[in-house]
C-alpha positions in Angstrom: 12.0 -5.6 -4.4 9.9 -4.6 -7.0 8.1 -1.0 -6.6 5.1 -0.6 -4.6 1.5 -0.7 -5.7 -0.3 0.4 -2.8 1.7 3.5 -0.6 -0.1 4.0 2.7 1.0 7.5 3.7 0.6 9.1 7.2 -3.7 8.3 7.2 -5.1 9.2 10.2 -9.3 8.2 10.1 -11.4 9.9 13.3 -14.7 8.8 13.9 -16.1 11.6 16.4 -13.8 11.2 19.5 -12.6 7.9 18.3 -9.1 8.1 16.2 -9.8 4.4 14.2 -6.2 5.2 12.1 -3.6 7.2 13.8 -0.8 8.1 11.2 -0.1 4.7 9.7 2.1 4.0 7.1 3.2 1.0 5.0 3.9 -0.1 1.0 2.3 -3.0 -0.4 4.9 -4.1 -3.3 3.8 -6.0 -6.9 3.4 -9.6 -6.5 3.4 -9.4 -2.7 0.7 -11.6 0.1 0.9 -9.3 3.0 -0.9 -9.8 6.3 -2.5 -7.5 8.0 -3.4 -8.7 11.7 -4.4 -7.1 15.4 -7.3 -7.3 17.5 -10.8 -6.3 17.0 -10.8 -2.6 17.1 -7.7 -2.5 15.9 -9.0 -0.5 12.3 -8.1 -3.1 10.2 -11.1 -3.2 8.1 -11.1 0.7 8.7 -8.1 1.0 6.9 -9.6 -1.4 4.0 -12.6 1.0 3.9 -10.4 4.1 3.4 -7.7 2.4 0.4 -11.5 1.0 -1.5 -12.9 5.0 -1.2 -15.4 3.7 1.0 -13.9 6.3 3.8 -12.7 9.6 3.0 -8.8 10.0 5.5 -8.9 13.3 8.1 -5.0 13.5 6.7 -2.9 11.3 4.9 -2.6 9.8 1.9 -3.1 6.6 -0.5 -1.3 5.9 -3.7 -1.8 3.0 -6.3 0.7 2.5 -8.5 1.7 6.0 -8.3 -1.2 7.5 -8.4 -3.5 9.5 -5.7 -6.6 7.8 -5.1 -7.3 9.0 -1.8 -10.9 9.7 -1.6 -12.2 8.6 -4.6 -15.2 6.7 -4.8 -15.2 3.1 -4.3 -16.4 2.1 -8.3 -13.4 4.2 -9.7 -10.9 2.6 -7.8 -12.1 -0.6 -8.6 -12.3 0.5 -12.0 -8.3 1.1 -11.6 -7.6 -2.1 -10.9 -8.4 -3.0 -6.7 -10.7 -5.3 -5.6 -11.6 -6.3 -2.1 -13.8 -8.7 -0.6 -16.1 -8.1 2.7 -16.0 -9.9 6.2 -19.8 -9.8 6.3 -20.7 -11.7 2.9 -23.7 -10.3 1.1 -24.2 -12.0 -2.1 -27.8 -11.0 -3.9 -29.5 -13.9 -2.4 -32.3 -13.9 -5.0 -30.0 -14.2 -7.8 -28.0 -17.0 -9.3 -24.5 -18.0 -8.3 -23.6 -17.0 -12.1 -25.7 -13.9 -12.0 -24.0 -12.3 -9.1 -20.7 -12.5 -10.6 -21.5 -11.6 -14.4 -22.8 -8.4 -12.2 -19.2 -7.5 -11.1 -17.9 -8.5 -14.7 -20.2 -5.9 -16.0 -17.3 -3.5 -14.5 -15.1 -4.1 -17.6 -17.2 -6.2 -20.0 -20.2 -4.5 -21.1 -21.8 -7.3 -23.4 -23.6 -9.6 -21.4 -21.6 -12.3 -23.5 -18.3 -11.3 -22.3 -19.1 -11.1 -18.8 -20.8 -14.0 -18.8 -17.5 -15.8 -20.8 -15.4 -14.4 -17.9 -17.8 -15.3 -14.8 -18.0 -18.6 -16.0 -14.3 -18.8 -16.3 -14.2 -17.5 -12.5 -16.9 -20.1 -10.9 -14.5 -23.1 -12.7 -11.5 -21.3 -10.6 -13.2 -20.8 -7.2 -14.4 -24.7 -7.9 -18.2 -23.3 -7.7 -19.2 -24.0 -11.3 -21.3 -26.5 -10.6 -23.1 -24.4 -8.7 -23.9 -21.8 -10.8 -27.3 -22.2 -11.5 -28.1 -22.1 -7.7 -29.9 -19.3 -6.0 -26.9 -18.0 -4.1 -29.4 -17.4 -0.6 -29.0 -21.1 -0.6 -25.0 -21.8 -0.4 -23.6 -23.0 2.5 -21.0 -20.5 5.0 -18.0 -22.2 2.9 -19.6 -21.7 -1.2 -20.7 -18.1 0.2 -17.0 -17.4 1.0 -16.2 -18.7 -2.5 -18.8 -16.4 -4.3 -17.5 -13.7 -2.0 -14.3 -14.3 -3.7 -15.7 -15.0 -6.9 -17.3 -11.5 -7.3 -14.1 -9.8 -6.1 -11.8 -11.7 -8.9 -14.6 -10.9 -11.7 -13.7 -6.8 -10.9 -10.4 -8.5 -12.7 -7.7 -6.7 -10.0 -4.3 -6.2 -9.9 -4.6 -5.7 -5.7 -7.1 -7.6 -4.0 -7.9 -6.9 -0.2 -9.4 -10.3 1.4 -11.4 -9.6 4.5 -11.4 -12.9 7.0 -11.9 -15.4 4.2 -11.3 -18.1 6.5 -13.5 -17.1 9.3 -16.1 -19.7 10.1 -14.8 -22.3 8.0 -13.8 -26.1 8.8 -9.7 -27.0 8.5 -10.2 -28.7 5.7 -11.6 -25.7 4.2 -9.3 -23.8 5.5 -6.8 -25.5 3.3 -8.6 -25.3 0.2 -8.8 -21.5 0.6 -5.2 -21.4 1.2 -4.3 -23.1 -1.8 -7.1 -21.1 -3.6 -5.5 -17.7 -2.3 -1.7 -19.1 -3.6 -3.5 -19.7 -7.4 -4.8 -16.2 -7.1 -1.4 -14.9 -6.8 0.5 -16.9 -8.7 -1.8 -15.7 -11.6 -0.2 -12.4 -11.1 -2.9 -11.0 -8.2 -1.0 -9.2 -5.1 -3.2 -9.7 -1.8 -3.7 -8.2 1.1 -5.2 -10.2 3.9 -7.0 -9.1 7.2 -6.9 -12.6 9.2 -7.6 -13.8 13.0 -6.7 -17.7 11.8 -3.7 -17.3 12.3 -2.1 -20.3 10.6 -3.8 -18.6 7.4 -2.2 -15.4 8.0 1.4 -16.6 9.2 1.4 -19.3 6.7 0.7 -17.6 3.4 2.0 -14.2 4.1 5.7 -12.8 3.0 5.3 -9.9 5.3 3.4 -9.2 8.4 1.7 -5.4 9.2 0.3 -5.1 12.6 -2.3 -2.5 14.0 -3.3 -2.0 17.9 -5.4 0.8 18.8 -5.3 2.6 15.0 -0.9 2.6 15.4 1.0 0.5 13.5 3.0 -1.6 15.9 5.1 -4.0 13.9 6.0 -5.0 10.7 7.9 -7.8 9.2 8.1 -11.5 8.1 5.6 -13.7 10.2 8.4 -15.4 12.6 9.9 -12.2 13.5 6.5 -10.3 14.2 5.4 -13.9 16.0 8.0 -13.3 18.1 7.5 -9.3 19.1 6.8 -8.7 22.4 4.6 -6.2 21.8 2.6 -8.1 19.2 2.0 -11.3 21.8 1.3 -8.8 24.5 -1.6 -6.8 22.1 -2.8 -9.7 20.6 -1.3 -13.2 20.4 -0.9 -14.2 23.9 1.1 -16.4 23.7 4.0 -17.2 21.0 2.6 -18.5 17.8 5.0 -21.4 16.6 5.5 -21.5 12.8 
């Protein structure tokens, strides 16, 4: 086991009265695709908004690849090397396909020429090259997923937190982002994924994290946290066969 690049240490988030994170812990490793999974509520996207600086912890803290970045702001610790996509896509509608992810290259390529050498380079990857000339208000739920993705790659991370990137989209798409989400990883790209499809999440993932009312509940490969009691109980249902 190679040595971790994210450490999640004790973070407990309150909003108000609310406790969102309640002391969780956990260690994303190099190289990893680690699910992160629980019902809505659970602070799953909570907990990506605290790692990305977009939350400040009440205690705890975050470490990437060594370092403390807890509470820094969101462009510096994308600047260090983590990207994340959103579960609500908001591309800039007015704007180009191409334009909106030259924007994001702009983060380490400060000649239009460059960033534009390295969007383009992205948009053949994500398969929406062909679309680049289009006003990205007009993409359909499936290419807005991809530009989603598309922005988040041109931030050129080493950890990538994907945000329900199959939500709302056809089997068949479903399978393409799969095998989308495998070439980002093989290309050196470790992921964490928040996902309700649950044949995404089980079938992609090494390693299974699970959060129920802000606590960490389980972790482990997908057929042993399938199989927790307290896992079908919170959230399942029912047994998820792999």
């Amino acid at each position: 086991m190679t040595s971790p690049i994210l450490k999640v240490k004790n973070v407990t988030k309150r909003f108000g009265g609310l406790v969102a994170l309640n002391n969780v812990s956990f260690e994303i490793h190099e190289g990893e695709i680690v699910g992160l999974i629980g019902p809505n509520g659970a602070g799953k996207t909570t907990m990506f908004n605290v790692i990305t600086g977009y939350y400040k912890p009440e205690s705890g803290k975050i470490y990437f690849e060594g370092k403390d970045i807890t509470g820094k702001p969101p462009y510096h610790i994308a600047k260090m090397g983590i990207g994340r996509t959103f579960q609500i896509v908001k591309p800039l509608p007015g704007l180009t396909v191409l334009e909106n992810v030259v924007i994001s290259s702009f983060l380490h390529h400060e000649g239009l020429e460059e960033a534009m050498k390295r969007a383009l380079r992205i948009l053949k990857f994500t398969g929406l090259y062909d679309k680049r000339f289009m006003k990205a208000g007009s993409l359909n739920v499936a290419e807005k997923k991809r530009l989603e993705l598309s922005r988040a790659l041109a931030l050129e991370p080493k950890l990538l937190l994907l945000d329900e990137v199959a939500a709302g989209l056809t089997p068949t798409e479903v399978d393409e982002v799969l095998s989308l989400l495998r070439e980002i990883n093989k290309s050196g790209c470790t992921l964490l994924i928040v996902e309700h499809v649950m044949r995404v999440v089980m079938g992609i993932s090494e390693r299974i994290i699970v959060l129920h009312h802000g606590e960490k509940i389980a972790e482990g490969p997908p057929r042993k946290v399938a199989n927790d009691p307290k896992v079908i109980e919170a959230y399942l249902g029912a047994r998820f066969e792999l």
